[in-house]
C-alpha positions in Angstrom: 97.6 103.0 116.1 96.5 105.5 113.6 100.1 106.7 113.0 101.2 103.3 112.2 98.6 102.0 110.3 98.8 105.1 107.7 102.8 105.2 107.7 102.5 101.2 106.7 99.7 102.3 104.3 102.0 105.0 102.6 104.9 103.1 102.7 102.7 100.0 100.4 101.8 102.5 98.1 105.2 104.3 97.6 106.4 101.1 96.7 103.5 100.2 94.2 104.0 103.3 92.7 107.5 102.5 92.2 107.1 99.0 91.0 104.3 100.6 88.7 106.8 103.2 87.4 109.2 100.4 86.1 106.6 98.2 84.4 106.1 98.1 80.1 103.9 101.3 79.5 101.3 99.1 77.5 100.5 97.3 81.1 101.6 100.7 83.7 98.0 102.1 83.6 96.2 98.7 84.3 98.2 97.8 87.2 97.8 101.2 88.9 93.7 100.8 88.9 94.4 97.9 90.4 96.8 99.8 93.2 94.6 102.1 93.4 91.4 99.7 93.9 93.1 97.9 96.4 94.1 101.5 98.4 90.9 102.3 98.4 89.1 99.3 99.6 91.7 98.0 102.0 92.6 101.8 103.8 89.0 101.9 105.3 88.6 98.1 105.7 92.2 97.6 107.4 90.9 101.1 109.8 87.8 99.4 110.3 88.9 96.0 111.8 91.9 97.7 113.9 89.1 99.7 115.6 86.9 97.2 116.4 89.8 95.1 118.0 88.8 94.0 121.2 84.8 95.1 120.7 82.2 92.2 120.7 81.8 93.4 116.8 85.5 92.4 115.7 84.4 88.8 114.5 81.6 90.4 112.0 83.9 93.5 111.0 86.8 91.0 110.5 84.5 88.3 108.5 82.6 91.5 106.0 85.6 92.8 105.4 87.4 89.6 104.0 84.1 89.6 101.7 84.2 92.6 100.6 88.1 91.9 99.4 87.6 88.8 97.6 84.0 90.4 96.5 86.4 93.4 94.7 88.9 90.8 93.4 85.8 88.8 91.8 84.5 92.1 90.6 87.4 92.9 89.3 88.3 90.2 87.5 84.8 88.7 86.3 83.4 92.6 85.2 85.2 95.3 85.4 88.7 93.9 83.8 86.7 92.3 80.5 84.5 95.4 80.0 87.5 98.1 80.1 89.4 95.2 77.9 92.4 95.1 80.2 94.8 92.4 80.7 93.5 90.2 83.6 97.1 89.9 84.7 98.1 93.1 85.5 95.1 94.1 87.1 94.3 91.5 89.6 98.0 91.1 90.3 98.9 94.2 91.6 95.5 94.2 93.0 95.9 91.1 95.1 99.9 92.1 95.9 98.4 95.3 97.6 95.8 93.6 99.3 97.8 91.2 100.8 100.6 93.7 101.5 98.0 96.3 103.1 96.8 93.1 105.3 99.7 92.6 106.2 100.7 96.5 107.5 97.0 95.5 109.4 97.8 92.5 111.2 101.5 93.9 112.0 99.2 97.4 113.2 97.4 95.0 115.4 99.8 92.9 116.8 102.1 95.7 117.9 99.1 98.1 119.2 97.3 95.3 120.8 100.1 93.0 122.5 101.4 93.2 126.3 105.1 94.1 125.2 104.6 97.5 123.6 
């Protein structure tokens, strides 16, 4: 599980990075902190809830977890983006692009660890 988790995790930022790398320089920097937000949230988060799979815990893991990612968007967009005078867009979108993308390498992590065919 752990292999897979961190090669999807590696493989959503290696393509951020490159989609960062072709955006206008004046927005590059903005949409990295939000990569980089979202990596760092979402890697203990997604590690958390794929541990606690099949534990009587999962449910409140799963639940905190899914607040603590829209908490960070909120943040995000409501303080941290209007006192560094960014561009809302470029923050929260590559923010919630590798959110979703990182919960996605999670559910796929899950599905393939946790189902009777593998």
């Amino acid at each position: 599980m752990r292999g897979r988790y961190l090669i999807g995790a590696a493989l959503v930022a290696a393509a951020g990075a490159g989609i960062i790398l072709i955006l206008p320089a004046a927005i590059r920097s903005q949409a990295a902190w939000g990569g980089a937000i979202a990596m760092a949230l979402q890697a203990p988060l997604g590690w958390w809830a794929l541990r606690s799979i099949g534990t009587s815990r999962f449910q409140l893991v799963w639940t905190l977890g899914m607040l603590a990612r829209l908490a960070a968007v909120a943040v995000t967009g409501l303080i941290l983006v209007p006192a560094l005078g960014w561009d809302v867009a470029p923050v929260l979108g590559a923010l919630v692009a590798a959110l979703l993308l990182l919960l996605l390498v999670e559910a796929v992590t899950a599905v393939r660890e946790h189902s009777s065919d593998s």
